[in-house]
C-alpha positions as CSV (number, residue, x, y, z in Angstrom):
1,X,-5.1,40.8,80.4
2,X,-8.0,38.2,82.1
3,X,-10.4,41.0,80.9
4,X,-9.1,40.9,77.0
5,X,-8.5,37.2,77.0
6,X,-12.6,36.7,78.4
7,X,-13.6,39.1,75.7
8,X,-12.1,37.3,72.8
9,X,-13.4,34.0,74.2
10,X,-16.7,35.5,74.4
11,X,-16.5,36.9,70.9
12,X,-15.4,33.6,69.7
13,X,-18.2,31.7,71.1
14,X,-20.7,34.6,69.4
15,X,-18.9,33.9,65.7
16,X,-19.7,30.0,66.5
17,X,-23.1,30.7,67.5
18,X,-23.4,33.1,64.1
19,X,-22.7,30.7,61.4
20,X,-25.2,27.7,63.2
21,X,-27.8,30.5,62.9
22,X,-26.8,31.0,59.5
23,X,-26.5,28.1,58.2
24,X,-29.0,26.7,59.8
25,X,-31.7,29.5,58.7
26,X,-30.2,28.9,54.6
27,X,-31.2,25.1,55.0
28,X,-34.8,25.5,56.9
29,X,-36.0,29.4,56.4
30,X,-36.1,31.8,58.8
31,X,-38.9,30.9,60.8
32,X,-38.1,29.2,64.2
33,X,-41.2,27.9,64.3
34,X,-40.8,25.4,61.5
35,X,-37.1,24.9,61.5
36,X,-36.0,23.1,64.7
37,X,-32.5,23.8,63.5
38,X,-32.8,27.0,63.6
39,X,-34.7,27.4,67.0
40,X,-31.9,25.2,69.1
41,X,-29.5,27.7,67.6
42,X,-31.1,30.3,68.6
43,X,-31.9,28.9,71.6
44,X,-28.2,28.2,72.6
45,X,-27.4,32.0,71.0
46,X,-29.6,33.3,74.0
47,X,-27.9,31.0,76.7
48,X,-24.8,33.0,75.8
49,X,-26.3,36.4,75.9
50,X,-26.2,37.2,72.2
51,X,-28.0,40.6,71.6
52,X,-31.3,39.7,69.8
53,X,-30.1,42.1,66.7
54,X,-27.7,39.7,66.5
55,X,-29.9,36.9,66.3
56,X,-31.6,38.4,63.6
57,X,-28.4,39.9,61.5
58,X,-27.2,36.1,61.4
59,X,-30.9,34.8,60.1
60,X,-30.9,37.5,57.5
61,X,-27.8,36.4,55.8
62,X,-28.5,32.9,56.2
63,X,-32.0,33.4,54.1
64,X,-30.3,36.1,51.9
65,X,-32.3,38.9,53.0
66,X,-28.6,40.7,54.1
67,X,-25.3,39.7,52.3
68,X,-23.4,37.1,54.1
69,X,-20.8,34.1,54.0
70,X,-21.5,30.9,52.1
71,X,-20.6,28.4,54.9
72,X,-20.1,24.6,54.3
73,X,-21.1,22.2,56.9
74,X,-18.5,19.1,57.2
75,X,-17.9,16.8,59.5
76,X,-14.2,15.2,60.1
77,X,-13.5,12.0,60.7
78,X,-10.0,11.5,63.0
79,X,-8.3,9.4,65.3
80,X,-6.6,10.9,68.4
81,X,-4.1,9.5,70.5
82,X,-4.6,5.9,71.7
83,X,-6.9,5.1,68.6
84,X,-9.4,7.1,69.9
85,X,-12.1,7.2,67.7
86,X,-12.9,11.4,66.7
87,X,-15.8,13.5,64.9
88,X,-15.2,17.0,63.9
89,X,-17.9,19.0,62.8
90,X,-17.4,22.1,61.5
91,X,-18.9,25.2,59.4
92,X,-16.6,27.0,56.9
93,X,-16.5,29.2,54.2
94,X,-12.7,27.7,53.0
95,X,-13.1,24.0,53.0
96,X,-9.8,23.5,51.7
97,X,-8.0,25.9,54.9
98,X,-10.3,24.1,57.3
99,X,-9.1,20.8,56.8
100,X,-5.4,21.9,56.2
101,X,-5.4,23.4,59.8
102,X,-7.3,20.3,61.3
103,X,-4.9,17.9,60.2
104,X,-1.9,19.7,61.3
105,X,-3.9,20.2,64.5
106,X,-4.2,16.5,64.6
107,X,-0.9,15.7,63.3
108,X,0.3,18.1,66.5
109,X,-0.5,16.5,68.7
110,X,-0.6,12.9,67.9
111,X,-3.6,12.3,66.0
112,X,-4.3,12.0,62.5
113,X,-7.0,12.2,60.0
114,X,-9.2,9.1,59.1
115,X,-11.1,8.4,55.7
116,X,-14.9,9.0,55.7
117,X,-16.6,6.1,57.5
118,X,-13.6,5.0,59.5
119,X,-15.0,6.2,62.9
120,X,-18.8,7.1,62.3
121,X,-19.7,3.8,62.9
122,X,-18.5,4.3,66.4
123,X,-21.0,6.7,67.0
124,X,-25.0,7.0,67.1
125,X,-26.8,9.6,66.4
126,X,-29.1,10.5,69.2
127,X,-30.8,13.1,71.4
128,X,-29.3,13.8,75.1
129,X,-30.8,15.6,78.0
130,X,-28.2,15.8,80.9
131,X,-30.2,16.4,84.9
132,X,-28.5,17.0,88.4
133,X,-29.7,14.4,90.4
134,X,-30.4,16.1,93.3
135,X,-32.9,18.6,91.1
136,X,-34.9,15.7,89.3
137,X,-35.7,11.8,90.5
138,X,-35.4,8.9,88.1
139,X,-38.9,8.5,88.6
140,X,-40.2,11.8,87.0
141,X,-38.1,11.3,84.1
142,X,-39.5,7.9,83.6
143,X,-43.1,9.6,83.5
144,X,-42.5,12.8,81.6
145,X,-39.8,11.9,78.7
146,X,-40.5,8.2,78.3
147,X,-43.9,9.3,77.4
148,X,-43.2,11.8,75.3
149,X,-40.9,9.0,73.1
150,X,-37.7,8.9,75.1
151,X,-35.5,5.4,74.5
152,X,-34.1,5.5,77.7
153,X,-33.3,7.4,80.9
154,X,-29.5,6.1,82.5
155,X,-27.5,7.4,85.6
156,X,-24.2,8.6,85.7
157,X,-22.1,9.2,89.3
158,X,-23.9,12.9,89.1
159,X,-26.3,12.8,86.5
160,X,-29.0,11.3,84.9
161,X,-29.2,11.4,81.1
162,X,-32.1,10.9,79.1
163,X,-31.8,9.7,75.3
164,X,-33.8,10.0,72.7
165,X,-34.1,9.3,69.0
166,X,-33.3,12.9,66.9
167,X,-36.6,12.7,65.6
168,X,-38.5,12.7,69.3
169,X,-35.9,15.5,70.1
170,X,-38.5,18.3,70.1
171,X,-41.6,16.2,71.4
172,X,-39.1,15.3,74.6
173,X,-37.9,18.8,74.9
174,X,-41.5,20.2,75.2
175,X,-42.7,17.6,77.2
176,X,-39.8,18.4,79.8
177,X,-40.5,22.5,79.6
178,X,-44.1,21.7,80.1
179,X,-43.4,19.5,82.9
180,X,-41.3,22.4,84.3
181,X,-38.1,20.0,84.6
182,X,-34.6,21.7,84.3
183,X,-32.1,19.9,82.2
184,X,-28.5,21.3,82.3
185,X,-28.2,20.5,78.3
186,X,-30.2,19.5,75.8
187,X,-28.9,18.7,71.8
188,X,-28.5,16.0,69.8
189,X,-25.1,15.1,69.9
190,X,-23.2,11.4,68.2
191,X,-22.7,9.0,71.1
192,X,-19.8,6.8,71.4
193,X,-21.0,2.9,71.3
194,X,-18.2,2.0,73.0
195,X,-15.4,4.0,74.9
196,X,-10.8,3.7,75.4
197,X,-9.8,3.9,78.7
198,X,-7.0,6.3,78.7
199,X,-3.7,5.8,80.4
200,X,-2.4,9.3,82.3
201,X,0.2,10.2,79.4
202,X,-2.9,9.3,76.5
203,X,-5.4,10.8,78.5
204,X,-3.5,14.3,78.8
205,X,-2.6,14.2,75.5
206,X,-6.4,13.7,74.5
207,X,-7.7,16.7,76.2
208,X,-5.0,18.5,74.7
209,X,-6.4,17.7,71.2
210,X,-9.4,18.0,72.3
211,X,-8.9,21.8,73.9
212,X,-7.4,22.7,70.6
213,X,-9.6,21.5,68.1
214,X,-12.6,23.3,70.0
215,X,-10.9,26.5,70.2
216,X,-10.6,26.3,66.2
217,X,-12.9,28.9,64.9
218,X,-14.5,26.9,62.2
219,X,-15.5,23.8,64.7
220,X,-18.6,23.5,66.0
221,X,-18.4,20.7,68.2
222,X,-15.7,17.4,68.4
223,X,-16.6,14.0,70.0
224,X,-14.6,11.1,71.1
225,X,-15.3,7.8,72.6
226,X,-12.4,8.5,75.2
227,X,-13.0,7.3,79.0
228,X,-10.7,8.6,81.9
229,X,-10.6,7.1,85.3
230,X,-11.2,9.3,88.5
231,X,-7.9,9.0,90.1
232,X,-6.6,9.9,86.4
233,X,-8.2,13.2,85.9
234,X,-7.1,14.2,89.6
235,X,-3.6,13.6,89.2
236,X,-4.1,15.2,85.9
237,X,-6.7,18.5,87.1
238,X,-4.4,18.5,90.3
């Protein structure tokens, strides 16, 4: 049963992976050289293992050189519990499904849908590479992504973060894989301006939503501008 339940994670994962190939090869081309879209897709396609046929299957339809699936890109605005402020982006080929089964997923567990510019403005836009601490020192970052147009470099409890604007994304990227610096993710993701702390009842509700909504086939990737305290996520992971 663990064996069948890994295999259909796995094979939702691949799906996800297919359509931001796809879609993203039907808005740039097909060459990964010249659509940066494309190559992070790719790129994240090949962290999971995807067979390189694959790869290729999903940039043919995308560029309409094989028969594929028209998918829409949307992104959802939502509130969770607490207020919390939530972006939903998906790809779908049944925009009118999609947004049925988000809100009921949202309605579920006690969220609810938000009109269009009632939570972007929470977020920014903004490229994010994540470091172990003990692998890279502040300094070195400071050097190698600062100068290749990095905003800022910031420390977490276990990680260091560097942030970029989208457009330096690739320029910081490269400067990094030249430098020979491991990053344990790299994308350019919305970042929350300002964050809820989450009481234990809200906050186990919120990762609820938030397990749910991921495991939705059409959605891509969901933020929130949720905070949970230590002891909280113990009590809750224990």
């Amino acid at each position: 049963r663990k064996k069948g339940a890994a295999d259909a994670k796995r094979g939702q994962v691949f799906t996800k992976l297919i359509k931001a190939i796809s879609v993203a090869a039907k808005m740039g081309g097909g060459d990964i050289n010249s659509n940066a879209r494309l190559r992070k897709a790719v790129d994240d396609a090949k962290a999971q293992s995807m067979p390189a046929d694959n790869i290729q299957r999903a940039i043919k339809k995308g560029t309409g050189e094989l028969e594929g699936v028209n998918y829409e890109d949307i992104t959802y605005e939502a509130y969770g519990p607490a207020g919390v402020a939530v972006m939903i982006e998906v790809l779908t080929d049944n925009k009118n499904r999609t947004v049925a089964e988000i809100r009921h997923i949202l309605g579920k567990h006690n969220g609810n849908m938000g009109e269009s510019g009632s939570v972007a403005w929470v977020f920014q836009k903004k490229g994010l590479f994540t470091f172990d601490k003990t692998q890279v020192s502040e300094d070195q970052l400071m050097e190698v992504a600062l100068e290749a147009g990095a905003d800022d470099v910031k420390e977490g409890k276990d990680e260091r973060e560097v942030l970029c604007d989208p457009a330096a994304y690739e320029a910081v990227k490269a400067a990094l894989d030249k430098a020979k610096i491991v990053y344990l993710s790299s994308d350019v993701s919305l970042i929350p301006q300002n964050f809820i702390q989450l009481s234990e009842n809200d906050a186990e509700k919120m990762l609820k939503l938030m397990e749910v909504l991921e495991e939705h086939e059409d959605v891509q990737k969901v933020y929130a501008n949720f905070d949970i305290a230590d002891e909280i996520m113990e009590k809750i992971a224990g």
